[in-house]
N, C-alpha and C positions, 0 to 999 in steps of 0.2 A: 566531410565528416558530419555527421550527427548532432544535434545539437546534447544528446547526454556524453556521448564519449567525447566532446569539448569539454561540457562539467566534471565529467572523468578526470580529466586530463588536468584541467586546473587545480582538483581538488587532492591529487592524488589517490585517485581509488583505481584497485587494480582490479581486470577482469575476476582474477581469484575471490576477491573481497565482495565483489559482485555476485558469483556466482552461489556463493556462502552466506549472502544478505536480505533483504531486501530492499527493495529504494520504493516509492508512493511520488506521484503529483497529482497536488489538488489545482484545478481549474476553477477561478472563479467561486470558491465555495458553492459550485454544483456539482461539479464528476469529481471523483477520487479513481486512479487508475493505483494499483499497488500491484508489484510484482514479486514474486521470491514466496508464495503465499507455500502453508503444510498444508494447513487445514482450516476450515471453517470452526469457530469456537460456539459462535451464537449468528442468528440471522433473524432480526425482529426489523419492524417501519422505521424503530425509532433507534437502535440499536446494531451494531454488525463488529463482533471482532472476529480476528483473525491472527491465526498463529505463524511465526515466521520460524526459520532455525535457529531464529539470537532472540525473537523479542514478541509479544503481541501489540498488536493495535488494533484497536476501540476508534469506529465508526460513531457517532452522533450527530441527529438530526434527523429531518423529516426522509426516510431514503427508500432504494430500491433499488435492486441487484439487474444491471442492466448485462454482464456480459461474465463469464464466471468457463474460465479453464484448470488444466494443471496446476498452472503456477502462476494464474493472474487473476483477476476480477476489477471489473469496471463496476461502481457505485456512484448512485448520482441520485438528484433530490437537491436537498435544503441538506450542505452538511456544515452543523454547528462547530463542530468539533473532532479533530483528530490527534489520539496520544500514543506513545507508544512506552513500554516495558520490555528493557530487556530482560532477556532470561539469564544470559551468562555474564 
């Protein structure tokens, strides 16, 4: 088993909840991996949100966009800060 569908599992989050979400791990305050991503809101050095189906989150820090799909983006740099907002 995986080390997230252990945290899944502990946490009680279901696949559905999952698939409806998104979940982020920060490494070290250097990568940020975020998954569940819409859309890109903003993309600057110092700056990077990003729209989810429930929530945005606001990147901060020194950054750069290392790896960017449908539903995922890797960020990494110097990141100061991650928030998020939900929408609903």
């Amino acid at each position: 088993m995986s080390f997230f569908d252990e945290v899944k599992k502990e946490v009680g989050i279901t696949d559905m909840q999952m698939l409806s979400g998104f979940s982020y791990v920060n490494f070290c305050g250097e990568t940020l991996y975020i998954e569940g991503i819409v859309r890109l809101e903003k993309i600057l050095n110092e700056c990077v949100i990003i729209r989810t189906k429930t929530a945005v989150i606001e990147v901060c820090g020194e950054l750069r966009v290392d790896d960017i799909t449908q539903r995922s983006i890797v960020i990494s740099g110097r990141i100061d800060n991650v928030s998020t907002r939900r929408l609903k």
